[in-house]
N, C-alpha and C positions, 0 to 999 in steps of 0.2 A: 290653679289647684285642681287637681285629678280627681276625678270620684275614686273612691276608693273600693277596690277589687271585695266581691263576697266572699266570705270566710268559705264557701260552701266549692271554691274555686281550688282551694288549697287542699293536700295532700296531710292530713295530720297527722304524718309522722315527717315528714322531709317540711313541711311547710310550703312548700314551695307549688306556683301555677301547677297543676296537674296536666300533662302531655297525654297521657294513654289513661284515664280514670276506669276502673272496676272496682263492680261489687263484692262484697265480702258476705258469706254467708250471714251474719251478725247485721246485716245492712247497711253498715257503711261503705263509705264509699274513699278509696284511696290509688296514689299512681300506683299502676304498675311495677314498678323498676322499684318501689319501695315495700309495697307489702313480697314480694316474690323475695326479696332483702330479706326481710322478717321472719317469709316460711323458711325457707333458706338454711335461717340458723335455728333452725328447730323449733322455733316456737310456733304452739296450737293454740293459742287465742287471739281474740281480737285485741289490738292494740290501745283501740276507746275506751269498749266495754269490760275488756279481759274475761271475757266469753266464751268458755270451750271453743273449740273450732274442730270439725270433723276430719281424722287422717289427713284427708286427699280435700283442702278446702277448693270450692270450687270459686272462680275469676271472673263476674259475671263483664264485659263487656260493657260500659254505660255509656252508650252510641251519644243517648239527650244529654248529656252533662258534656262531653266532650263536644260535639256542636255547640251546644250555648255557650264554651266557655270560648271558643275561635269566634263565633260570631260578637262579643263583648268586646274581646280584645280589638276587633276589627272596628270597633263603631261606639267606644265607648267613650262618652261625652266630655270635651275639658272641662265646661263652666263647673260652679259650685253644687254641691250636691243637694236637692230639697231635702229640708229639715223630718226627719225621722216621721214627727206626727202628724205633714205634709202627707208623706209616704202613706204611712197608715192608712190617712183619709180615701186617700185615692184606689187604694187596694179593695175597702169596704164599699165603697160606691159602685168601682167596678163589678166587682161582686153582685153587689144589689141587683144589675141590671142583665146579668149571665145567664140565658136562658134558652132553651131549645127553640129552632134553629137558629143559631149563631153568626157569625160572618169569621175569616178569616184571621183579623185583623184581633179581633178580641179574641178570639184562643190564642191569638200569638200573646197577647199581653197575659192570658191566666198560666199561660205557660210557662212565661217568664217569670211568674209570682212563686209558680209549684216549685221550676228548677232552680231559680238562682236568688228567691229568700231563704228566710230560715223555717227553720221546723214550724216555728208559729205561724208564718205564710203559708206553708201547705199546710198546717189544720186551719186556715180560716177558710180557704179553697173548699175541706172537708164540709166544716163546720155550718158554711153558707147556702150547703146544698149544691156545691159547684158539681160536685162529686159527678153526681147522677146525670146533671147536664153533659157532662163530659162523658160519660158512657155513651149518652145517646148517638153522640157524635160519635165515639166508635164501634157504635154499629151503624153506621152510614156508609157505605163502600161505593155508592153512587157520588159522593165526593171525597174520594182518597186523599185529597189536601187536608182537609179537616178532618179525618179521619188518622191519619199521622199525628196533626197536631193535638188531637182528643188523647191517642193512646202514650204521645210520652210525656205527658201533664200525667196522664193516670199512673204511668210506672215511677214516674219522680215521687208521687204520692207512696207509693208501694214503698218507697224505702224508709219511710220515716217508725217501721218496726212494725211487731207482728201484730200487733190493735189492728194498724193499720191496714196490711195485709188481709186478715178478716174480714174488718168492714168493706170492703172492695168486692168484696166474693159475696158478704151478705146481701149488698145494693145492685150484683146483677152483673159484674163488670167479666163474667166468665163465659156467657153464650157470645157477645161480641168479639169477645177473644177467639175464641171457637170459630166463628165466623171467617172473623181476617187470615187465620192460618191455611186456610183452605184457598191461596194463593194469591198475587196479587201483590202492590207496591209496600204493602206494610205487613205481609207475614213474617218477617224476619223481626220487624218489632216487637208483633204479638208473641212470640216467643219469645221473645227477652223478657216481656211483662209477666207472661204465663210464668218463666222460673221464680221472676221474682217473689210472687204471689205462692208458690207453692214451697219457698223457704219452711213453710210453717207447716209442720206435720199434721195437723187437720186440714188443712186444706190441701196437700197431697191426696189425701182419700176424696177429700171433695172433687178435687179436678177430673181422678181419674176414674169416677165414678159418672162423668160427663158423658154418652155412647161417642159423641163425635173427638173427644179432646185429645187421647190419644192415638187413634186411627189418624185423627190431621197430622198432626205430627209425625209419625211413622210416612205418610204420603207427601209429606213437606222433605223430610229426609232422603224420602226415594225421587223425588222430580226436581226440586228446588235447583237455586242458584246455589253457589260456596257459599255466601253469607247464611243463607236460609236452611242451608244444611246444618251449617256448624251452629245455628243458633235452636233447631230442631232438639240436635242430639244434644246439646247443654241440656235442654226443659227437662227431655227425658232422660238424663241424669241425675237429676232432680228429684223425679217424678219415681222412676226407679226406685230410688232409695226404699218406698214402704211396694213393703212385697207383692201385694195384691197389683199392686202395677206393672210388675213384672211381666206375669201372666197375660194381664190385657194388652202389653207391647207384643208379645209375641205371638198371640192371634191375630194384632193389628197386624201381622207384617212386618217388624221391623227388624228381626235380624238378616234379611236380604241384605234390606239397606242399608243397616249399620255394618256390615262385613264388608259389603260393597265403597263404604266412606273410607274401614279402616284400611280395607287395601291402598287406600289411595295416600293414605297417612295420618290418617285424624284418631290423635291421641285420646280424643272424647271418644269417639265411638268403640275403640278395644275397653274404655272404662264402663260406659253402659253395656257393651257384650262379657264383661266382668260381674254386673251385678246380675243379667240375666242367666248370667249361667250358673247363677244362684238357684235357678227353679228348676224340677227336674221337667215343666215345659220347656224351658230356654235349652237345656243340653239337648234333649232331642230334638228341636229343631234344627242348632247347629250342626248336628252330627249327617243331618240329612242333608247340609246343606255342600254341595259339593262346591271344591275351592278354600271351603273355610281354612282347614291347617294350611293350603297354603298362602293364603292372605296371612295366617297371625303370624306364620314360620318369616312371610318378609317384614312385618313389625319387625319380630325379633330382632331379622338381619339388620337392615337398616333404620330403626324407628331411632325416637330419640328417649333418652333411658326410663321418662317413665312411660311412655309408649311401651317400652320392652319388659320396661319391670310390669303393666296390669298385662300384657301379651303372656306372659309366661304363666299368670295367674289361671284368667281364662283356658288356658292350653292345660293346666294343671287339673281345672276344675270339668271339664269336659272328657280327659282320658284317663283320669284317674281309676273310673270303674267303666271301663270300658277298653275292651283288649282289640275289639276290631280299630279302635280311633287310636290307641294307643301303638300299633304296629303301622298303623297309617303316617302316624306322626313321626316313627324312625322312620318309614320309609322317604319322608320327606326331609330328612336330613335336623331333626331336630333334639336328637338325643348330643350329637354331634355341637351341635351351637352351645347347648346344657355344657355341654363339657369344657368351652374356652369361657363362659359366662360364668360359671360357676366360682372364678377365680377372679372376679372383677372388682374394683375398687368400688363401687354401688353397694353396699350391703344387703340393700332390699333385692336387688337384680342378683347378685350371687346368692340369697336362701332362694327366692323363687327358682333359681335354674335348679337348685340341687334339688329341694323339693318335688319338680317337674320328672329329674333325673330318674329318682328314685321309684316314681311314679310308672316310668315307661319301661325301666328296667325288672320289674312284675312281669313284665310280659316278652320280655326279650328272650331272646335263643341264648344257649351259653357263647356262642362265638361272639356277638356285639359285643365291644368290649363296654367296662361298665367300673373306670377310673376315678366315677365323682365322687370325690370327694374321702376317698381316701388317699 
């Protein structure tokens, strides 16, 4: 008789083992291939909760749930399962004796308690003071093994809702974050933890209120590995969202690096140079930034449609009042793109091109021709 699989394993809407798990702004957690189904057909809320969900919801990646649930599957026990209150026992004891500095062996087990019980197992992690323990460990970068296993014991906690989220910021768990971003085996995680943490709009202002937390970030974007980038630019999509973050992104530096990522393809990063070019800091830096239109102008060509549909946005939101960047943008051939997008089966991609259209067309010569959309 099989122990039987954690509920926390399954996909609650497909039911089924989870393969590729992400987060949902609402904090749950679902496959891939089923909530993308969901947004798909239109719907803005979460499926659980039935919780607004914003436009463009964001896919967090949940690197620790998909490990734990390969490493189960590979090693998970025939005999009979101990009895519930068995269970229990052993969790509270564990607990009891959890305390700084740790060994390997017991974070792997509180780990297992955070990711693969239930809600009530990560508030008893909370509740027993694990909490803090487990910060300390990730601020220890002189043992990066424990310092992994600290930080996704800590992001598994992050997802049990925005209490939660809080109290993690209130007990300190934001300068080790800080810390680890600033490079190394586990920056790629401390970003995943950072978004998760900053779901909650007071703690946006809190993070980005940190002098180091968005500068790392911005410098994790420009130097990092693929993973490290794309996990950078998620935070700060995030993070972006409240304004005042804006601004400190792009003193940090990072529309280099986010131009630099989006040429390369990274549909995150045309979305965070979407919300920056919200600020009339962010348009001026990109307008300075030589390459830009023609990095967004190959979004446009070759990106994938919502690559193209926030490309046209950004493009729209940077030439709009501006006649020098808006002759620059014909010259690079993107009144031209406007005009076969404009007719595309996308709806969002055909108003953004026209919108764009009409925007460049202010400044055009009477000869360009100027067919959109009539």
């Amino acid at each position: 008789m099989e122990m039987q699989l954690p509920d926390d394993f399954r996909c609650p809407i497909s039911l089924e083992v989870m393969t590729d798990p992400v987060i949902l702004s609402s904090g749950h957690t679902f496959d891939r291939a089923s909530i993308q189904r969901w947004l798909d057909a239109g719907n803005r809320t979460c499926p659980v909760t039935k919780v607004p969900l914003p436009p463009s919801p964001s896919l967090i990646p949940n690197y620790a749930l998909r490990s734990l649930i390969s490493s189960y599957l590979a090693n998970r026990p025939s005999a009979v399962a101990s009895s519930s209150s068995d269970e229990d026992h052993l969790d509270s004891f564990l607990l009891s004796r959890f305390s700084f500095p740790s060994d390997a062996p017991t974070l792997s087990a509180v780990l297992r308690l955070a990711q693969s019980g239930s809600a009530a197992s990560r508030r008893l992690v909370a509740d027993s003071g694990g909490t803090s323990v487990l910060i300390r460990h990730a601020d220890a970068p002189d043992r990066p093994d424990l310092q992994d296993l600290a930080l996704r014991a800590l992001l598994h906690i992050s997802l049990d809702g925005d209490d939660a989220r809080l109290g993690l910021l209130a007990e300190g768990a934001l300068e080790p974050i800080v810390s680890a971003l600033r490079g190394g085996p586990v920056a790629a995680l401390a970003a995943t933890f950072l978004t998760s943490l900053a779901v909650v709009d007071v703690n946006k202002a809190t993070i980005g209120a940190h002098p180091a937390a968005i500068p790392s970030l911005a410098a994790l974007l420009s130097d990092g590995d693929g993973r490290q980038r794309r996990e950078a630019a998620t935070a700060l999509h995030e993070l972006c969202k409240f304004a005042e973050n804006r601004r400190r992104a792009v003193r940090a530096g990072a529309v280099a690096a986010l131009i630099s990522f989006a040429s390369e393809g990274s549909e995150r990063a045309v979305r965070v140079l979407g919300l920056l070019a919200k600020c009339r800091e962010g348009k001026e830096e990109m307008r300075k930034r030589i390459g830009f239109l023609r990095a967004l102008a190959v979004v446009v060509k070759t990106g994938n449609p919502r690559g193209v549909e926030h490309a046209l946005v950004v493009l729209n939101l940077v030439c709009s009042d501006s006649k020098e960047m808006a002759l620059e943008a014909i010259g690079e051939g993107i009144l031209d793109l406007c005009s076969v997008l404009a007719g595309d089966m996308n709806q969002k991609i055909g108003k953004n091109a026209m919108e764009l259209a009409r925007s460049l067309r202010i400044f055009s010569s009477p000869c360009i021709s100027a067919n959109i959309g009539q």
